[in-house]
PABA-536553 format. One line per 10 residues: number of its first residue (from 1); their letters; for each residue x negated, y negated, z of C-alpha. Coordinates in nm, 4 decimals, padded with zeros to 6 digits. Each point is the difference from the previous one (the first is absolute). Last residue first. Example, Ala and Ser with C-alpha at 12.3 -4.5 7.8 and 13.67 -1.06 7.14 Angstrom:
BEGIN
2) SA) -01.3670/00.1060/00.7140  00.1370/00.3440/00.0660
***
This chain:
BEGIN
514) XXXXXXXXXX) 02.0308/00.5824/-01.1728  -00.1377/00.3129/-00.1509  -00.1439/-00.0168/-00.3746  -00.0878/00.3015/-00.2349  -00.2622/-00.0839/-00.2319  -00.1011/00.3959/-00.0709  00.3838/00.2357/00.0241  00.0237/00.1710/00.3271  -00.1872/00.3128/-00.0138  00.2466/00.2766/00.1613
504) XXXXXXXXXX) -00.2114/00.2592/00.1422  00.2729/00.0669/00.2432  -00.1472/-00.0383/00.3511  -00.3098/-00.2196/-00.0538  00.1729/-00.1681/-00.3346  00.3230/-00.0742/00.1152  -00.0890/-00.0831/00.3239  -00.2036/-00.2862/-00.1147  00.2568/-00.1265/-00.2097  00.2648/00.0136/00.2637
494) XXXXXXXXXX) -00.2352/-00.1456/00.2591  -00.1151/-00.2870/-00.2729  00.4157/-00.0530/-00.1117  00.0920/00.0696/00.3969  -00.2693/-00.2840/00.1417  -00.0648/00.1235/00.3504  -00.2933/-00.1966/00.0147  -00.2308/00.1889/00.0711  -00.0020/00.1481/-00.3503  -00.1382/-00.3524/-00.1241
484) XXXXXXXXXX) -00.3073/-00.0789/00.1224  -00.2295/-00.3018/00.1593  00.3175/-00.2083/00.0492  00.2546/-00.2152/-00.2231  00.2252/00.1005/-00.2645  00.0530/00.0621/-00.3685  -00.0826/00.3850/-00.0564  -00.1172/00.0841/-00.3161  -00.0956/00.3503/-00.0883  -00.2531/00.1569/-00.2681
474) XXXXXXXXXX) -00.0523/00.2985/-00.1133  -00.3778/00.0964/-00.0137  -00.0880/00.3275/-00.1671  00.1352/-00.0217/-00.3642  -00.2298/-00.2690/-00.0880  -00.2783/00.0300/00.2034  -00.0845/-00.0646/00.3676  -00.1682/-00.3265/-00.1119  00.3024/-00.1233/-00.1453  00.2059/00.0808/00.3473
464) XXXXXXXXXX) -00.2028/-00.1316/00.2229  -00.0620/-00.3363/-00.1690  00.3765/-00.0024/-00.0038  -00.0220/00.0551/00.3630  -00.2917/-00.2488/00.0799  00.2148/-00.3169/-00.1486  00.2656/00.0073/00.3229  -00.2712/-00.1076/00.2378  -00.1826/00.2851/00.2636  00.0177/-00.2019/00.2995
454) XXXXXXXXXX) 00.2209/-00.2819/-00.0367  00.3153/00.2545/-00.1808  00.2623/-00.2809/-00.1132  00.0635/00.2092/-00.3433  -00.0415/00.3380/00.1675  -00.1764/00.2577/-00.2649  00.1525/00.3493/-00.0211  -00.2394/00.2572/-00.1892  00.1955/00.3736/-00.0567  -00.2694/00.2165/-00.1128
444) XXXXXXXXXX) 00.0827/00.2132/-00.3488  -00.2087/00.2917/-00.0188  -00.3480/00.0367/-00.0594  -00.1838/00.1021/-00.3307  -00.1967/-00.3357/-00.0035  -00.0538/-00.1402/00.2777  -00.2170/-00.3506/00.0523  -00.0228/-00.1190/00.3400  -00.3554/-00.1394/00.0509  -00.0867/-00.1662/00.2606
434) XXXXXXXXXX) -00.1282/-00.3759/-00.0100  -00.3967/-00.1230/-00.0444  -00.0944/00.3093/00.1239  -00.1801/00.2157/00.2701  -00.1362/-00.2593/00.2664  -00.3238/00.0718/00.1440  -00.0377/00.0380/00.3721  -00.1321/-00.2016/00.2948  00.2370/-00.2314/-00.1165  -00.2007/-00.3850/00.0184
424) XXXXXXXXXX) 00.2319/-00.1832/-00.2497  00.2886/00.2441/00.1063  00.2690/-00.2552/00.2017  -00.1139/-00.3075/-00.1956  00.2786/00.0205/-00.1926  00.1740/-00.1281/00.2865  -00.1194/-00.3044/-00.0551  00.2954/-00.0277/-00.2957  00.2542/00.0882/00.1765  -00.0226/-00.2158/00.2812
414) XXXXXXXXXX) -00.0358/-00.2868/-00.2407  00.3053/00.1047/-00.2034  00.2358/00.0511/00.3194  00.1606/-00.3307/-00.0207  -00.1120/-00.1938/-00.2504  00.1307/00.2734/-00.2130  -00.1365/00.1221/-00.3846  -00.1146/-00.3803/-00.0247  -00.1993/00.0463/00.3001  -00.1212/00.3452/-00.1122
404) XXXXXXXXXX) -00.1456/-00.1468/-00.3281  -00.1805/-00.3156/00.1730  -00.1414/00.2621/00.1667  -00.1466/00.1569/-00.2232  -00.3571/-00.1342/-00.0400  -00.0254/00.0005/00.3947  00.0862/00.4033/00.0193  -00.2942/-00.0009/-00.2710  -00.2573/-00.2055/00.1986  00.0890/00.2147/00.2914
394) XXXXXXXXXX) -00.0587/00.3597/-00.1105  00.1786/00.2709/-00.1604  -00.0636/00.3209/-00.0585  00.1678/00.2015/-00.2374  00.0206/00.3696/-00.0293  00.3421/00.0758/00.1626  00.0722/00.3277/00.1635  -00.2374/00.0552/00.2465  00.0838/-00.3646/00.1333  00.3845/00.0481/-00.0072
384) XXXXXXXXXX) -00.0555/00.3045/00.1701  -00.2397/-00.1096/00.3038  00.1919/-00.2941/00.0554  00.3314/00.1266/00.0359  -00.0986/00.2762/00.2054  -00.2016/-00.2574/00.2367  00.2879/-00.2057/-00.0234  00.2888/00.2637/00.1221  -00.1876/00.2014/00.1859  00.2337/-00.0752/00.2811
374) XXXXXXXXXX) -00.0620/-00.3148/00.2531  00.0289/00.0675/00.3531  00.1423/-00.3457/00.2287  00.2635/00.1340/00.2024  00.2919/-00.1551/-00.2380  -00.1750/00.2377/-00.3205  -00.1974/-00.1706/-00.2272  -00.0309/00.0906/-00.3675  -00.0891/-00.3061/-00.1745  00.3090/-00.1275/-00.1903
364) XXXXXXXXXX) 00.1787/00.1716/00.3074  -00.1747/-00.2578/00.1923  00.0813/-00.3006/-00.2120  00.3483/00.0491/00.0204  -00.0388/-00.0077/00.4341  -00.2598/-00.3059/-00.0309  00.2620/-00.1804/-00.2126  00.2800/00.0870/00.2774  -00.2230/-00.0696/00.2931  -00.1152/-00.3964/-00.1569
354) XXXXXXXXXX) 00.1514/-00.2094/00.1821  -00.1261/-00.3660/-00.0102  00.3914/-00.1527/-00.0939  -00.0370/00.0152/-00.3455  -00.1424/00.3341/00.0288  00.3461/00.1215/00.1689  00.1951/-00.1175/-00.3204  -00.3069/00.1709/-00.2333  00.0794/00.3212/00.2174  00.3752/-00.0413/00.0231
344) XXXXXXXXXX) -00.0018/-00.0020/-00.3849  -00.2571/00.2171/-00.0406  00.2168/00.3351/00.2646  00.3334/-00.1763/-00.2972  -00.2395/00.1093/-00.2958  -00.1027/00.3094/00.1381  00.2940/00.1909/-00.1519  -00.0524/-00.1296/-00.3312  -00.3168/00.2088/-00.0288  -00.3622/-00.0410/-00.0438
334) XXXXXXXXXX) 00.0431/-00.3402/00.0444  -00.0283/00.0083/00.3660  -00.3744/00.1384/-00.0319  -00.1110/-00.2574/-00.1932  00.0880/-00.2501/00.2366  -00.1486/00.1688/00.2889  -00.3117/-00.0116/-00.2214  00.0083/-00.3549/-00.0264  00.0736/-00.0309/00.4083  -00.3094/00.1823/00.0514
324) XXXXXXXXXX) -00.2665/-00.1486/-00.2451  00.1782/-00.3818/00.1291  -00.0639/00.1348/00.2764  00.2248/00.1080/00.3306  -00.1898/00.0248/00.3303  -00.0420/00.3364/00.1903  00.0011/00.0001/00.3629  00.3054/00.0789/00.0280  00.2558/00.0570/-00.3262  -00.0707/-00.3660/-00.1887
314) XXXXXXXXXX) -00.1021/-00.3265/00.1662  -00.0504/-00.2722/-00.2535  -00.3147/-00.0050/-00.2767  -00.1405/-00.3513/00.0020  -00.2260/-00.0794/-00.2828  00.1229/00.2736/-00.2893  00.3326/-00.0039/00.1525  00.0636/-00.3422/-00.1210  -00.0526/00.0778/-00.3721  00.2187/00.3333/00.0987
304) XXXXXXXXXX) 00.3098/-00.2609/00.1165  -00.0396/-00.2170/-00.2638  00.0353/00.2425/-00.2633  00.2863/00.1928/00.1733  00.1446/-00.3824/-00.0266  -00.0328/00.0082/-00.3045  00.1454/00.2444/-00.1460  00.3131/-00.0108/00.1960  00.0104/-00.3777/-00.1098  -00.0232/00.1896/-00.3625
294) XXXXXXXXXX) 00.3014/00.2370/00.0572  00.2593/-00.3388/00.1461  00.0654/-00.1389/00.3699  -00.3036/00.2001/00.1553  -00.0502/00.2697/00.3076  00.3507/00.0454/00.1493  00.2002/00.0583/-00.2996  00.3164/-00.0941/00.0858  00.2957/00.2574/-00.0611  00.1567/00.0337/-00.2803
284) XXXXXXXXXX) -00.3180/00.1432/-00.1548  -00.1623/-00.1393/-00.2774  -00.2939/-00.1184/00.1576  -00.1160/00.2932/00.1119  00.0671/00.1578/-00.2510  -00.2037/-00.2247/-00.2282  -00.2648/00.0289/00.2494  -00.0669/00.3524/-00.0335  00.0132/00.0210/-00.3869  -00.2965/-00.2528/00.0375
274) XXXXXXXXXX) -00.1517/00.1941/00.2300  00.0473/00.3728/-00.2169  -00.1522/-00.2263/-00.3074  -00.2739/-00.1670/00.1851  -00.0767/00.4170/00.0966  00.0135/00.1155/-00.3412  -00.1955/-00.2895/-00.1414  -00.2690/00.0864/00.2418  -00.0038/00.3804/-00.0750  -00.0766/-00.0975/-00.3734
264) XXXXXXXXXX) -00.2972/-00.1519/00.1661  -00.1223/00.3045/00.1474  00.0690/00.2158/-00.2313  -00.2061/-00.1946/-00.2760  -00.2885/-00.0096/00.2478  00.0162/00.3381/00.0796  00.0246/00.1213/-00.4092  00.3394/00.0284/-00.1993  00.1575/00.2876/-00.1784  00.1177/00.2301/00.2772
254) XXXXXXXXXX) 00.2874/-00.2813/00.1198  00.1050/00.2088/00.3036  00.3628/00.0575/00.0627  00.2558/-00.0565/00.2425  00.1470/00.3605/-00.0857  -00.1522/00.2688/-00.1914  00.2379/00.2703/-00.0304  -00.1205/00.3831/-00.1062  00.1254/00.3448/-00.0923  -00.2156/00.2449/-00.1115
244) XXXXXXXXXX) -00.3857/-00.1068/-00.0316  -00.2248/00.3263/-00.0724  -00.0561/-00.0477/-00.3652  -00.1270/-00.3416/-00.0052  -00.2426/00.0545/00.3142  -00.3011/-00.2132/-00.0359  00.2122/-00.2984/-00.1064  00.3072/00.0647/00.1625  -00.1949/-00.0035/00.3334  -00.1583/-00.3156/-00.1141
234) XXXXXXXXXX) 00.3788/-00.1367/-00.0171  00.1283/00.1594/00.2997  -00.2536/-00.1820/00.1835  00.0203/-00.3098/-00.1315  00.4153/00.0199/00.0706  -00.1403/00.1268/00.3364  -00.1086/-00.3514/00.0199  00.3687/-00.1744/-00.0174  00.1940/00.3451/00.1011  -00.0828/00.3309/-00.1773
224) XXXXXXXXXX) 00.3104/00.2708/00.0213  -00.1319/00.3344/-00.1499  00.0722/00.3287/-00.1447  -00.2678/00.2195/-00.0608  00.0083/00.2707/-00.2199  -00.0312/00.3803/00.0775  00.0467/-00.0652/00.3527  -00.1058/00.2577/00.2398  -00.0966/-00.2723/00.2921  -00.3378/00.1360/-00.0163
214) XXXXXXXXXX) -00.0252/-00.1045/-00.3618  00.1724/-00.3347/-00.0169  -00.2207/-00.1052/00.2832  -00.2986/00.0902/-00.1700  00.1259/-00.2161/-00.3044  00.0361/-00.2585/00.2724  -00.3504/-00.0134/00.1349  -00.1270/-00.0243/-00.3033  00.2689/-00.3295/-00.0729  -00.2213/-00.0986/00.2977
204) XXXXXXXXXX) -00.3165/00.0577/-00.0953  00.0856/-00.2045/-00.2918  00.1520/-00.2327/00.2279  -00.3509/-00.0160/00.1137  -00.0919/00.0318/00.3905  -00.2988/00.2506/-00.0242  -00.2818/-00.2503/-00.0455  00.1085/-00.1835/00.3563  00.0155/00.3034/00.1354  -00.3433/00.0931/00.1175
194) XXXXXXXXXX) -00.0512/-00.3683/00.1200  00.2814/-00.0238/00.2219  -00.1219/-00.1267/00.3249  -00.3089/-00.2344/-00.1114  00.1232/-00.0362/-00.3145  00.3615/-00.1449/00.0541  -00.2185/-00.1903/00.2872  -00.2226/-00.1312/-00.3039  00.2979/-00.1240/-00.1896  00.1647/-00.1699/00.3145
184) XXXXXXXXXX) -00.3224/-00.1932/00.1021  -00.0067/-00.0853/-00.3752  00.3721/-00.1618/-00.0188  -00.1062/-00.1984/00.2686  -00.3113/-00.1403/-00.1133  00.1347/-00.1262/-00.2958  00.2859/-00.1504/00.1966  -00.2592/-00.1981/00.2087  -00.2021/-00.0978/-00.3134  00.3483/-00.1598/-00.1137
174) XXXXXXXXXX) 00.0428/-00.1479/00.2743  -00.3136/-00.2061/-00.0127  -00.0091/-00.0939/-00.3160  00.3618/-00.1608/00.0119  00.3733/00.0850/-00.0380  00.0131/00.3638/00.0616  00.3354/00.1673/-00.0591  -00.0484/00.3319/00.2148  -00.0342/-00.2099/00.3173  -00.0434/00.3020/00.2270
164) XXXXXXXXXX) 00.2959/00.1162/00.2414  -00.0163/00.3463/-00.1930  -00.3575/00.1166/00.0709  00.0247/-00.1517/00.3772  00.3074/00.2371/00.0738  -00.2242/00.2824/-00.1990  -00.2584/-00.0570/00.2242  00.1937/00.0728/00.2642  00.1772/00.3189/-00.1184  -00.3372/00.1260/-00.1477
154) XXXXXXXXXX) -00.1797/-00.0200/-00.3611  -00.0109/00.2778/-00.2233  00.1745/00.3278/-00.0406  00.0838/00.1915/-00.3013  00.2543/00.2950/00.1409  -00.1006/00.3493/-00.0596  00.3448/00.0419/-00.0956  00.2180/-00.0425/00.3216  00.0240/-00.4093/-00.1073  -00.1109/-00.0757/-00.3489
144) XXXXXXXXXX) -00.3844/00.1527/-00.1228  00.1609/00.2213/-00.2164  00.3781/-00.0150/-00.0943  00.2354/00.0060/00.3361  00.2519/00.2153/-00.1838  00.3771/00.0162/-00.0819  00.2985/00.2819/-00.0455  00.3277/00.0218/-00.0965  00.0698/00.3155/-00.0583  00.2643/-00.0392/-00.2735
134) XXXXXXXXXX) 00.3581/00.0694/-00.1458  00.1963/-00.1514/00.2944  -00.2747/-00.1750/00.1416  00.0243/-00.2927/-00.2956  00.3760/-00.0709/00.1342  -00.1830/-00.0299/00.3166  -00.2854/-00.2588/-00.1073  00.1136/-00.2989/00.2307  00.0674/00.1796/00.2414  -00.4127/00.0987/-00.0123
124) XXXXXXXXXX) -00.0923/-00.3498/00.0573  -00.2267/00.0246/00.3270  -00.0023/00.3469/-00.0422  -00.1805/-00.0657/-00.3304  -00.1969/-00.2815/00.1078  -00.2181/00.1838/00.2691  -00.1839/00.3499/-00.1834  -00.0070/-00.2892/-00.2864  -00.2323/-00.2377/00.2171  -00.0900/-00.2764/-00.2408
114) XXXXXXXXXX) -00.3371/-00.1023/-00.0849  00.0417/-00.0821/-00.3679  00.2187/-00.1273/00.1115  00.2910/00.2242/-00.1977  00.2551/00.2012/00.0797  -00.1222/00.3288/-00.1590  00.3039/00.2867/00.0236  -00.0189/00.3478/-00.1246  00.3437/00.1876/-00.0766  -00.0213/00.3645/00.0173
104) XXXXXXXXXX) 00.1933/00.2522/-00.1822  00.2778/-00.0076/-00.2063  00.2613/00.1323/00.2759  00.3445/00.0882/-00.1077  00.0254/00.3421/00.2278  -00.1786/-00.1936/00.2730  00.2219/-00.2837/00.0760  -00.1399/-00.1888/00.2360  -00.3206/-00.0476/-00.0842  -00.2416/00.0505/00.2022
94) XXXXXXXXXX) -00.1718/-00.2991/00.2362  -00.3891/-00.0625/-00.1274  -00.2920/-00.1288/00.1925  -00.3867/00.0412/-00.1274  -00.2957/-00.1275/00.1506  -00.3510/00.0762/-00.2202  -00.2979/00.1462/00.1573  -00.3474/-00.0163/-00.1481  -00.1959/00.2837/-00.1826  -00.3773/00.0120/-00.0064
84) XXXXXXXXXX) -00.1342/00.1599/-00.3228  00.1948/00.2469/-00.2118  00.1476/-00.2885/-00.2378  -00.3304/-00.1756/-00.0326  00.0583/-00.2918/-00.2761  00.3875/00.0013/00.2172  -00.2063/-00.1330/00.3280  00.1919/00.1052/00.2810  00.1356/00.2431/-00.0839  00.3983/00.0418/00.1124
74) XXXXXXXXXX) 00.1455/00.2016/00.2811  00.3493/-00.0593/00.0446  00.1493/-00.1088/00.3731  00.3369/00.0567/00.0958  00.3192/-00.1597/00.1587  00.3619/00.0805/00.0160  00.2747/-00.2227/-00.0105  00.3310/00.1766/00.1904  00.3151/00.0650/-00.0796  00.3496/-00.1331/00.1713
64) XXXXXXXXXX) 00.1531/-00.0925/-00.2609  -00.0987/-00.3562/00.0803  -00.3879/00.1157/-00.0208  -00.1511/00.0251/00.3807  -00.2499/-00.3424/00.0717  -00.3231/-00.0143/-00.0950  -00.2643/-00.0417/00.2608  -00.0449/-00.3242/00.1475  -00.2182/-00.2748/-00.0477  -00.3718/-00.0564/-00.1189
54) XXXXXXXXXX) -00.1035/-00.1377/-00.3461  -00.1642/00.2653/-00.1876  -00.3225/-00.0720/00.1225  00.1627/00.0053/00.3558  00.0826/00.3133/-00.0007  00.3961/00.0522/-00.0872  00.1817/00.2487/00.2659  -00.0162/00.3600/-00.1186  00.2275/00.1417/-00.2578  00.1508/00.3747/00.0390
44) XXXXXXXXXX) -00.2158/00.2081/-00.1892  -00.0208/00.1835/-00.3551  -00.3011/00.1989/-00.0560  -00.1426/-00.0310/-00.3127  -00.1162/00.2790/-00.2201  -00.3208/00.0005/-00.1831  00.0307/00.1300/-00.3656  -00.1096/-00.3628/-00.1763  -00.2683/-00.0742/00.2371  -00.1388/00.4008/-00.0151
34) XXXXXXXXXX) -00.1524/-00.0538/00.3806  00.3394/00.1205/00.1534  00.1310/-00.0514/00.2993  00.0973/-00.3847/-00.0310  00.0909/-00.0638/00.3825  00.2705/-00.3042/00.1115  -00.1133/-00.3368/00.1206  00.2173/-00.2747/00.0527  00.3302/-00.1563/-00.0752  00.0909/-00.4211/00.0419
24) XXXXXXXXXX) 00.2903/-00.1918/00.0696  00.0299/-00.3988/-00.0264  00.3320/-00.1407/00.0190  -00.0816/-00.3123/00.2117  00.2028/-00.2310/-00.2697  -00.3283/-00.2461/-00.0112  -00.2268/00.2998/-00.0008  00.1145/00.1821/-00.2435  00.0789/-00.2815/-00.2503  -00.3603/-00.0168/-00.0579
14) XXXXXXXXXX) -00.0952/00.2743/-00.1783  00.3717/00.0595/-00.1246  -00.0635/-00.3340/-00.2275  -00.2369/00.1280/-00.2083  -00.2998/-00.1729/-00.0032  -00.1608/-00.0061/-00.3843  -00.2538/-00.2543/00.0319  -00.0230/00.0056/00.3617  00.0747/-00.4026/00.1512  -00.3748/-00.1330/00.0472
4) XXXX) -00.1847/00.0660/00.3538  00.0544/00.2654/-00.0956  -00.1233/00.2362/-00.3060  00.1442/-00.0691/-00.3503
***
């Protein structure tokens, strides 16, 4: 779901960018040939970011010493009218490495939707070397996300006031004022991105990718979908059965339920990921410097956002921290176990009426860069969540659920639930009640669910993986915490995963990783 609720199916590298300052970008290279599938790219070296796609620097050199290399792909812009207007899709890759054993290219989504692939893959490309040796690996800004004709809506400054609002309303008043809010965005995502907003589909997307496929010179495509390029890979599968090759969906997308049911299965992922959080913390050797047992955590983070939500404390100058701010700087720590020591500090220095370190988390939620630019991040987000999804929901039925989303988490359930306010007044109409995945006559697609995963919970892979079909989806267990589970250098998931990508091993369905 659009900001200034947590993205339904963030992936972790679209935020993680910013907080590690590893965002890279590529640019524009020349499609010379108006036959889409026949044109010819012209590799470039990569450009630095724009700021749609996040800002930065320019990748840096391959540890063997190559080089990424950037490109742009013409695509039509409306895929009813397939010789009308065409639209410019950014496109990095780095060669594999050993050519003579090459499969072909390797596509990468990781996830948003929003997310600047053209800048997560050199961000984490070591992480994908063993991949490299058989593959291009190569990843897209998908259209209307960063370099490709980029959805834009609301400014840098009105975006700072967007994301400081009181997105939990507790009276008539404020909730007219969030109302309100969410509109102004919606009709700036109009205003200055009208054309597009019909064209930003993930079925236009897995388009989009079959194109790719083609100009690439890949008779199949292989494929690496992370948390919503699981969805994508899915509809993909679906119109494209018989072109899918090799494929792992990882922190995956439950394609079975509707927005609201996403939405508040996302809330009992994230209580889960805090309440994993504050066990650890507790059970360290150490003292745990924000509660004397897992529920006193709890609670005091409880206290601490109820007190926000009249007197916000100094955050990164002049910004104050919210309770909407330091609840999404939450969220964003428990994307991965590696955050959890930046939300200790952060809840230790909000304690004391310091609230940089929540502010900072909060910021990559969002897309801001230290100087104050946002990416495309939420308008992208927005403007494909909302052509995707048919319903429409208004504020008598977010206040019939709630009671729902506080027992899912009293922490983030509220938030989560007046978020699905986010396309009430979409200038566009929303597609379907959830996507459809169903392929028969594909090959087997490796499906790893994470059991601690907040943002895309456990349940969605095996969801994946029946509505794939049987003899498609294989399914993998890993038991551990984080949006994801490739990332994290697991060697049962890695080896598994390899297996399959570089081999064509299929690991055996209701395999588990610890």
């Amino acid at each position: 779901m659009p900001n200034p609720s947590l993205p339904r199916a963030a992936a972790l590298t679209a935020s993680a960018l910013l907080l590690t300052s590893l965002l890279a970008g590529c640019g524009d290279g020349e499609a010379e040939d108006e036959d889409l599938p026949r044109q010819k790219l012209s590799w470039a070296d990569c450009p630095t970011p724009s700021q749609a796609q996040g800002g930065g620097n320019a990748p840096s050199p391959l540890p063997n010493g190559g080089e990424w290399q950037c490109a742009t792909m013409k695509a039509p812009r409306d895929w009813d009218d397939p010789e009308g207007d065409t639209i410019e899709l950014a496109l990095i890759r780095a060669k594999a490495t050993d050519p003579g054993r090459r499969i072909g290219s390797l596509i990468f989504n990781f996830g948003g939707p929003g997310g600047s692939g053209v800048t997560a893959l050199p961000a984490f490309g070591n992480d994908y070397a063993k991949l490299r040796t058989r593959y291009d690996l190569v990843s897209f800004d998908p259209r209307g996300v960063g370099r490709s004709a980029p959805v834009r809506c609301q400014n840098d400054r009105q975006l700072d006031a967007y994301f400081q609002q009181d997105a939990t309303p507790d009276d008539t008043a404020e909730r007219t004022e969030l109302v309100e809010n969410v509109e102004d965005f919606n009709e700036a995502c109009e205003k200055n991105s009208g054309k597009m907003l019909p064209h930003v589909l993930t079925t236009d997307a897995a388009r989009d990718l079959d194109l790719m496929r083609q100009v690439l010179g890949d008779r199949k495509l292989h494929y690496f979908g992370i948390s919503y390029g699981t969805e994508l890979g899915g509809v993909y599968a679906h119109l494209f059965p018989r072109n899918v090759g090799r494929a792992v969906f990882d922190a995956v997308v439950d394609p079975t339920r509707t927005p609201d049911q996403s939405s508040l299965a996302q809330a009992g992922g994230f209580q889960r990921a805090l309440d994993n959080f504050a066990e650890n913390c507790v059970s360290k050797a150490e003292e745990c410097p924000i509660g004397n047992s897992a529920q006193d955590v709890k609670d005091r983070i409880a206290r601490l956002l109820t007190d926000l939500d009249g007197r916000p404390v100094p955050g990164i100058f002049p910004r104050r921290l919210t309770q909407t701010v330091a609840t999404s700087g939450i969220a964003q720590a428990l994307y991965s176990q590696e955050f959890w020591d930046y939300l200790t500090e952060g809840l230790d220095q909000a304690y004391d009426g310091n609230g940089q370190i929540l502010m900072l988390l909060s910021d990559t939620m969002n897309g801001r860069s230290p100087n104050g630019e946002y990416s495309n991040l939420a308008a992208a987000n927005a403007a494909i969540n909302c052509a995707d999804d048919k319903p429409r929901y208004d504020v008598a039925y977010v206040e019939r659920r709630l009671p729902e989303f506080r027992a899912a988490s009293p922490l983030f359930g509220e938030y989560l639930a007046w978020g699905m306010l986010s396309c009430t007044d979409w200038p566009v109409p929303g597609a379907a009640d959830h996507p459809e995945v169903s392929a028969p006559g594909a090959p087997p697609i490796l499906v790893i669910g994470n059991t601690g995963d907040p943002a895309t919970p456990y349940e969605g892979a095996r969801r994946m993986a029946r509505a794939l079909g049987r003899g498609v989806g294989v399914e993998l267990t890993y038991r551990g915490q984080g949006h994801g589970a490739y990332d994290s250098k697991n060697k049962c998931v890695q080896d598994a995963v390899h297996g399959y990508l570089l081999d064509g091993k299929v690991p055996k369905a209701g395999t588990a990783c610890s």
